[in-house]
C-alpha positions, 0 to 999 in steps of 0.5 A: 436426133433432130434432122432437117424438116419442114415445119409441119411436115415429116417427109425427106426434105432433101431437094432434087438439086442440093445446089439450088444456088449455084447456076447464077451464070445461066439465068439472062435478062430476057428477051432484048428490048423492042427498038423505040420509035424516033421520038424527040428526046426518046433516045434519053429514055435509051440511054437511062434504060441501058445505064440501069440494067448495067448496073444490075447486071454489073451487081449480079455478075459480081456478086456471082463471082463473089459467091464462090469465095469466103468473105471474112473482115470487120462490121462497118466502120471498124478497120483491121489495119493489116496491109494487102499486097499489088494486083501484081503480087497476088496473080502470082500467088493465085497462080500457085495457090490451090497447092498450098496448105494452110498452116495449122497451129501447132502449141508449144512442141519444144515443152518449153512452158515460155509465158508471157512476163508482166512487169511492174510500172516502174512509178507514177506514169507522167502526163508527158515525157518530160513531167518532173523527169519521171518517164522516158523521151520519146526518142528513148522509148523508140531506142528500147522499144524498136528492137523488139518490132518486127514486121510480119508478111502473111502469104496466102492463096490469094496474095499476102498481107503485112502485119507487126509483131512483137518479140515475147521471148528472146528465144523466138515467140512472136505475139501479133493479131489472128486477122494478119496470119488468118488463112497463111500459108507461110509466114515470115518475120522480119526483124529490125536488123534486118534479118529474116525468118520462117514462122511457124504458127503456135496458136490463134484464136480469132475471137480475141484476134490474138496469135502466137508464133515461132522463129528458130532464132536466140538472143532476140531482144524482148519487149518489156510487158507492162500492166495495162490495168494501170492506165487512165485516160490522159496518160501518154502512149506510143504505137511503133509497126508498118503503117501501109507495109513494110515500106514504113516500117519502123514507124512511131506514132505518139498520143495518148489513152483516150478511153479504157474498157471500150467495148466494141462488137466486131463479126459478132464478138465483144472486145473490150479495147484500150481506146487512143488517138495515136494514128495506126495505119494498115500495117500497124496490127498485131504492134505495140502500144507503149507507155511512158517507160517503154512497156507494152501495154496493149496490141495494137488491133483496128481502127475507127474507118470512114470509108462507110460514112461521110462522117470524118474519122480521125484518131480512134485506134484500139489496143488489146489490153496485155491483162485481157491478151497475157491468159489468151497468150499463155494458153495458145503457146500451152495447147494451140487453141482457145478451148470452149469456144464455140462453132456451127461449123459452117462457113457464112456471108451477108447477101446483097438486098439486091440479090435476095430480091432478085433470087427470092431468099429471104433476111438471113444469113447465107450458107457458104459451106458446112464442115463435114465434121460437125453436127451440123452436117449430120443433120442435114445443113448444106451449101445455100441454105439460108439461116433466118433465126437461131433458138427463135432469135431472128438474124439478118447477118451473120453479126447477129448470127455470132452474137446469139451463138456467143451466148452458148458453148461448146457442147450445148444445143441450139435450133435453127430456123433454115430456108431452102426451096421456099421451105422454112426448115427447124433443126437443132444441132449441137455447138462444137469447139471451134478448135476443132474446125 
């Protein structure tokens, strides 16, 4: 059994403080600054000096503060358009949060063996709605397509966000995206008439950022799934959801197929996207985008962001394709999970560079927490370790982390290298499922 050692030494490596990065609020910034003498423009230099330190200590409380919550998101430039809650909303679910548990996936209880349906296109899709009569207008595409919309509110411990979903079944299962329900503790769903219902969770799989849920309702009007394989660039598409919450829900925004089997890295995973310029907002996640006949031929997932660049970013949305999503959906009503997927079993974030320098630790990928049942704890892995490479491979954040773990599966070995106390460490542990965690 491979346990946590230092290179080339055998002894316990077992620290005296296993929190080593813990007591941020104790460290000061030393003893205060000698008064300058009254010199002309000497004050300039005061006031530079105070504006500096201020801005460090802004950036190490806040990242103090930070460190005791689990970040989750998307790389830089992609956006998950779900929408989050007021201050408002969320003081008052901070204050009745730690008491909630988070709702778990269930799989298909009732044995109902419900399926996603792929439908045949009906003919040749049009370039617009109006070529040849072949196709919908847009108005008759919204009139059969919006009834099977509905808006999805997601409640967390810290607040909640909105989503959209989609009516798979008219018996009550719900398709939407694993970000906008990640971490729920109660789900609603609100239809377009107006009506509102408990979910509960059937499956998830963070990977595929696909999820499946349930509301005890009958007589839904379901979506009409088309085949995504169908679609070229040029053909005209239409996207319905809540862009900035459910305020505007029941939106619909036209354009068209702008690129198929993108592929995108997101948190470390690929997904092969439908590309388009019709204009998702938050909100818009887990809703459709249609085709000229009214088929749901992809879910609506993220969006291009500028909010990390000076660059302007308009109309680059993504959709999971229905022929990529319909075997992912298939097997989260089955049994609840995606099988094979694989986890070390820990929790991570990215430090700041700031705050690497300031406490010494090196490029890596910082240990927020460590599942107590993987083998990953067995083997010693604990709460701020620091993992610099994975099976010799160095990583910088956890993107990189995720993307060398993707290359394995559940069950097989991997050894990192993991920095604690000024000590490198090498220890092997063996990739779990991630439905198990």
């Amino acid at each position: 059994m491979s346990m946590l050692y230092p290179y080339g030494d055998q002894s316990d490596p077992t620290p005296e403080d296993p929190y080593p990065y813990e007591d941020y609020y104790g460290h000061g910034s030393g003893r205060p600054p000698r008064r300058c003498r009254r010199n002309r423009g000497g004050w300039w230099l005061v006031l530079l000096l105070v504006v500096v330190i201020g801005g460090v200590v802004a950036v190490l409380s806040r990242f103090s503060v930070n460190l005791r919550q689990t970040s989750s998101g998307v790389t830089l430039s992609i956006q998950s358009p779900s929408s989050s809650t007021s201050d408002e909303e969320t003081q008052v679910m901070e204050a009745a949060g730690d008491d909630l548990a988070v709702l778990q996936p269930s799989g298909d209880s009732t044995g109902s063996g419900a399926q996603l349906m792929v439908t045949e296109t009906p003919g040749p899709l049009p370039e617009t709605p109006s070529d040849g009569g072949q196709g919908l207008s847009l108005q008759a595409i919204y009139r059969k397509c919006i009834p099977s919309v509905v808006s999805i509110i997601s409640t967390q411990r810290s607040g909640s966000t909105t989503g959209t979903g989609i009516i798979m079944s008219e018996d009550g299962y719900i398709i939407t995206n694993d970000h906008v329900i990640d971490g729920a503790v109660a789900i609603e769903v609100l239809t377009s008439l107006e009506e509102t219902y408990p979910a509960s969770l059937v499956g998830s799989d963070a990977t595929s950022d696909l999820a499946v849920l349930k509301i005890d309702a009958k007589g839904l009007t379901a979506a009409e799934f088309g085949d995504s394989n169908t679609m070229e660039v040029g053909d005209m598409v239409v996207a319905i959801g809540d862009p900035l919450g459910t305020e505007l829900r029941g939106t619909m925004t036209d354009g068209i197929i702008s690129a198929i089997n993108r592929d995108l890295t997101v948190n470390g995973r690929t997904m092969t996207l439908l590309q388009t310029n019709a204009a998702l907002n938050n909100g818009n996640s887990g809703g459709p985008l249609i085709n000229a006949y009214g088929q749901v031929i992809g879910i609506n997932t993220m969006k291009m962001s500028s909010y990390y660049t000076s660059a302007s970013v308009e109309g680059l949305g993504f959709a999971i394709p229905i022929a990529t999503a319909k075997p992912i959906i298939d097997e989260l009503i089955e049994q609840g999970y995606i099988s094979g997927r694989p986890a070390i079993g820990i929790n991570t974030r990215d430090l700041p560079a700031a705050v690497r320098v300031y406490y010494g630790i090196p490029e890596g990928v910082y240990v927020d927490t460590v599942d107590p049942s993987s083998d990953a704890y067995a083997k010693g892995l604990q709460q701020g370790d620091t993992i610099t490479a994975i099976e010799g491979i160095a990583v910088s954040n956890s993107e990189d982390l995720e993307m060398v773990k993707n290359q394995y599966t559940a069950g097989q070995t991997v050894e990192l290298t993991v920095y604690r106390n000024g000590k490198y460490y090498a220890v092997s542990i063996q990739l779990m499922d991630a439905s198990g965690l």
